[in-house]
C-alpha positions in Angstrom: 4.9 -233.7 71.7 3.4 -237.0 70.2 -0.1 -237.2 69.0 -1.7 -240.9 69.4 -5.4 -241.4 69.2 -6.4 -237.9 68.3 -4.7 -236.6 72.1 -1.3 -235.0 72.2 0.8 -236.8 75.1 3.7 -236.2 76.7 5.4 -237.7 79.2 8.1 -236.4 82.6 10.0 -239.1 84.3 10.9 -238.7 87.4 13.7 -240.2 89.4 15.6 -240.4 92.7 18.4 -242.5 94.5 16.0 -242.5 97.5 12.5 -244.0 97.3 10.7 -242.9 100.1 12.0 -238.9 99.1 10.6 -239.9 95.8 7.1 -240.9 97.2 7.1 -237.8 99.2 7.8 -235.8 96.2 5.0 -237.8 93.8 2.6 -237.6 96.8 2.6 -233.4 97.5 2.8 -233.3 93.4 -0.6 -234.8 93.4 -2.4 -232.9 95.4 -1.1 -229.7 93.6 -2.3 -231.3 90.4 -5.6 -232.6 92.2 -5.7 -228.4 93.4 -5.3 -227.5 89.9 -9.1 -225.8 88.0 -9.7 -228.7 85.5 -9.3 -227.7 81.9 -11.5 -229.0 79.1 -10.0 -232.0 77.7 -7.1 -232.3 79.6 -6.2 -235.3 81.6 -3.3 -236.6 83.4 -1.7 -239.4 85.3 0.8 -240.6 87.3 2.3 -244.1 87.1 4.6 -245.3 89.3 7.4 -247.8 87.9 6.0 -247.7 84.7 6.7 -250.9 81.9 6.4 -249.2 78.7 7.9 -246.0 78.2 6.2 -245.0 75.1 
């Protein structure tokens, strides 16, 4: 896990042959992350066709 700015980060790609079964997947994964009890100083989120992968 990389540390920038103080923060550890991480990152998950995720891919699939099929769009739309990929924006089903990314959509019910945010709401479980949404349903999630917040913890201090934790953040996340999601970007979709990201440009820099670093």
């Amino acid at each position: 896990m990389e540390r920038r700015g103080g923060r550890y980060r991480t990152q998950l790609l995720v891919q699939s042959a099929e769009r739309p079964r990929l924006q089903r997947f990314l959509a019910g994964w945010s709401l479980a992350l949404r349903a999630l009890p917040r913890a201090k100083g934790l953040r996340w989120s999601l970007d979709v066709d990201p440009q820099d992968m670093h």
